[in-house]
C-alpha positions in Angstrom: -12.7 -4.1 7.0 -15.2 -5.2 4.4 -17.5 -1.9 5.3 -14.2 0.3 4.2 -13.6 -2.0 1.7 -17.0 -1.3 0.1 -16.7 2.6 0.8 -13.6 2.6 -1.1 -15.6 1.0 -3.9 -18.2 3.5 -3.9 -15.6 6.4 -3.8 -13.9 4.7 -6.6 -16.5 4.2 -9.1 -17.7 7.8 -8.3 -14.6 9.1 -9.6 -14.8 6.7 -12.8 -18.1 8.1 -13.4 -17.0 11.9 -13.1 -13.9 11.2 -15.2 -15.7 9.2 -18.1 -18.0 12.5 -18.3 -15.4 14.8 -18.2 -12.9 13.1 -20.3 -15.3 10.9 -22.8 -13.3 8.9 -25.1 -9.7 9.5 -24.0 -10.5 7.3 -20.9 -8.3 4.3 -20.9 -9.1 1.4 -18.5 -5.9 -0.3 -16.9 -5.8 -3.8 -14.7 -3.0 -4.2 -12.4 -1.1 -6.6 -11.1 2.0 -7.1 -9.2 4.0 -6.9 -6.2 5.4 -4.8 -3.4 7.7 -4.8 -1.1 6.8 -3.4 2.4 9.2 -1.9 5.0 7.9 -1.1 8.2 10.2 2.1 9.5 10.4 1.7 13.2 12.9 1.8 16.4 10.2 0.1 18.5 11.5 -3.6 17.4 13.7 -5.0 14.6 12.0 -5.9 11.4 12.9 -6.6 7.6 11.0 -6.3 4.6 8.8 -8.9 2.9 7.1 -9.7 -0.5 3.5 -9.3 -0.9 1.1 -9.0 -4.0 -1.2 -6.2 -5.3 -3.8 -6.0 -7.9 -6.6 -3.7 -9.5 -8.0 -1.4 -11.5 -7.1 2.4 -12.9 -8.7 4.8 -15.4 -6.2 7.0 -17.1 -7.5 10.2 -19.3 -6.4 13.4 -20.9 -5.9 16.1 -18.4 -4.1 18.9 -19.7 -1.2 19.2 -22.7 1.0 17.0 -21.8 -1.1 15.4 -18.5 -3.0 12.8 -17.4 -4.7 12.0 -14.7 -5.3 8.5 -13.0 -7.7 7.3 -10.7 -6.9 4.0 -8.5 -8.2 1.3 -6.9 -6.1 -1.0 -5.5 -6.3 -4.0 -3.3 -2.9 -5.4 -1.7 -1.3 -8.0 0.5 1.8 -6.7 2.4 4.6 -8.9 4.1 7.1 -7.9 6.7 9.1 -9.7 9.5 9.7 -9.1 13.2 12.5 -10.4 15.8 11.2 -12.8 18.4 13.0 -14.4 21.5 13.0 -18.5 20.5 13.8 -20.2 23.6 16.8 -22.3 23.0 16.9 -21.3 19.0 18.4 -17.4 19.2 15.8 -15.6 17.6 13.0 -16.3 14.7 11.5 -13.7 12.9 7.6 -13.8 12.8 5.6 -12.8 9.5 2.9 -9.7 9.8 0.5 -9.8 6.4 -1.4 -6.7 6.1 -4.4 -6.8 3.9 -5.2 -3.3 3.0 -7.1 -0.9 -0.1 -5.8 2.1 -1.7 -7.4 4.8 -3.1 -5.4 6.9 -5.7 -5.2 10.1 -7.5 -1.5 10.9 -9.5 -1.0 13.5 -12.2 1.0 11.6 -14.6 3.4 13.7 -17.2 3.4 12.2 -20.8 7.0 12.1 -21.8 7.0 9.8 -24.7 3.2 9.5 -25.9 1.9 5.4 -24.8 5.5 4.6 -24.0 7.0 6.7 -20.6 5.4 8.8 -18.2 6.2 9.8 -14.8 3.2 10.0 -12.0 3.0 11.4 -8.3 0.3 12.6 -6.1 -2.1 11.1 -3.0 -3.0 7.7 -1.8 -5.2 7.1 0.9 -4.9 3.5 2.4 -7.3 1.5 4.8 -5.8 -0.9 6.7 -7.0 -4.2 8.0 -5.2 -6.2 11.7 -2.2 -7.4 10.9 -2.5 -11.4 10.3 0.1 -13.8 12.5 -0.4 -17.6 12.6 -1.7 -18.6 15.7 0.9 -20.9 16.9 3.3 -17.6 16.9 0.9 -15.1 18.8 2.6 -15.6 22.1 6.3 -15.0 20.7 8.2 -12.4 22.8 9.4 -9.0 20.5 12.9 -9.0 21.4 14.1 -6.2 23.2 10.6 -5.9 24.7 8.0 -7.6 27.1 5.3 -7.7 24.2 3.7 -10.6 22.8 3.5 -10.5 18.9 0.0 -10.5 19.0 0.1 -7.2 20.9 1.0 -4.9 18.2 -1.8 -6.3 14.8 -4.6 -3.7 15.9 -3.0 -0.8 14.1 -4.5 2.5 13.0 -6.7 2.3 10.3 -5.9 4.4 7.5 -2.9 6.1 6.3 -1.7 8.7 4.0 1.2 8.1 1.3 2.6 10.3 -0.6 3.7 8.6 -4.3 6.1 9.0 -7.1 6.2 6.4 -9.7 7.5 5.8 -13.5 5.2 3.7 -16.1 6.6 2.6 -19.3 5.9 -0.1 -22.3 3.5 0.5 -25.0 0.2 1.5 -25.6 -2.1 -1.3 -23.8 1.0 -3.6 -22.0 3.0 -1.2 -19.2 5.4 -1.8 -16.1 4.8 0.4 -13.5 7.3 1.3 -10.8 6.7 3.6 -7.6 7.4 4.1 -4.4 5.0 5.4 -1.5 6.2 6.6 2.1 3.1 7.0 4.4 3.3 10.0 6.6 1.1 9.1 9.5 2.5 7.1 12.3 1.0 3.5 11.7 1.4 2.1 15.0 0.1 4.9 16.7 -3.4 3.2 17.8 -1.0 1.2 19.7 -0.3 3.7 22.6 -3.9 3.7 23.7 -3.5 0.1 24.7 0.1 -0.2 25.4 1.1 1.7 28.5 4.8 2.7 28.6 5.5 2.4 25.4 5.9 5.1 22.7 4.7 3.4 19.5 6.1 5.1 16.0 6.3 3.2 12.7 6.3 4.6 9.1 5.1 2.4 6.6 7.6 2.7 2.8 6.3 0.6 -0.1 7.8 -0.2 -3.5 5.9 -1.9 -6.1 5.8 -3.0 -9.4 2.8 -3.9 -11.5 2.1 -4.8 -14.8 -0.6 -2.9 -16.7 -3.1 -4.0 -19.1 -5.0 -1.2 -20.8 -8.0 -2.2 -22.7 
C-alpha cells in the first residue's frame, strides 16, 4: 500500500508541474477536507453504508472559455457494514474500513465565476485490505459459510466515474459529488474463494470543504 501510495504522489505532482507550466498564474491550489459515505453494491451478503473521512489537495486552472480543469489527490477512509450470525444475539453487523488514494482528473464548467461550477471526469483509486478488528475476524457472513476475514483482500485499484457540484466563494467552497466505480471490487476474491461468484460495486458520495489559497 505505501509503494502505490507513493506512485500516486509522483503521478500527482507530475501533473502539478505540467499544469503550473501550462496554465502559469491562473493555477489555484485547493485543500480538502471532508467526508463520504461509502456503499458497497453487492448480492453476495447484506451491507449498509457507513461514514468515513477524506482529505487532500487539488490544483484548479484555466482550461478553455468557460473550463477548468482540476487535478486531485486524495487520501480517504471509507466505512461500511456487513451481516454476521451472533450466536444467541440475531445478527451484528461488522465494520470494513477501507484506506484508499485517488487520483483525479474533472473538467469543471464555470457557471457563476468563484461561486458555482459543475465537474465530472476520471478517478483512479488504489485500494488498501479492508481493516476488521480482530476479535470479529471469525464472524460468520450470514447467508454464507465465510468468515469475515475472508473477503478484506480485494482488488487493488478501481475506476470511478464522477459528477460533482462546487460552490461558495472565491478561496472557501463545498464540494458535493458522487463516484460509482465500474470495476467489480470483490473480484480478486474468486481466485481464493471456490464456489462463490464474487461481484460488488463500490458508490461513494462525498462532501468536502475547499480552501483555495
Amino acid at each position: 500500500m505505501k509503494k502505490q501510495f507513493l506512485s500516486f504522489i509522483f503521478i500527482f505532482f507530475t501533473c502539478v508541474t505540467f499544469a503550473q507550466y501550462g496554465y502559469r498564474d491562473s493555477n489555484r491550489i485547493g485543500i480538502a477536507v471532508g467526508l463520504n459515505q461509502f456503499t458497497l453494491n453487492t448480492n453476495n451478503f447484506q451491507t449498509n453504508p457507513e461514514i468515513g473521512w477524506n482529505a487532500g489537495l487539488s490544483i484548479r486552472g484555466n482550461f478553455y472559455n468557460n473550463w477548468d480543469m482540476i487535478y486531485g489527490l486524495q487520501f480517504s477512509e471509507s466505512n461500511f457494514s456487513v451481516q454476521t450470525n451472533d450466536v444467541g444475539f440475531g445478527y451484528k453487523y461488522v465494520n470494513y474500513k477501507l484506506p484508499s488514494a485517488q487520483i483525479s482528473l474533472q473538467l469543471s464548467y464555470v457557471i457563476v465565476e468563484n461561486v458555482l461550477s459543475v465537474e465530472f471526469g476520471p478517478i483512479v483509486q488504489v485500494n488498501g485490505k479492508f481493516k476488521i478488528k480482530p476479535e470479529e475476524e471469525n464472524n460468520v457472513i450470514s447467508g454464507t459459510s465465510l468468515l469475515a476475514k475472508d473477503i478484506v483482500d480485494i482488488s487493488k485499484f478501481n475506476f470511478y466515474p464522477t459528477i460533482g457540484l462546487t460552490a461558495g466563494v472565491k478561496h472557501f467552497r463545498f464540494n458535493f459529488s458522487y463516484q460509482y466505480g465500474i470495476n467489480n471490487m470483490l473480484g480478486n476474491l474468486n481466485s481464493k474463494n471456490a464456489g462463490y461468484n464474487f461481484k460488488g460495486n463500490p458508490g461513494i458520495l462525498n462532501g468536502n470543504i475547499l480552501l483555495y489559497l
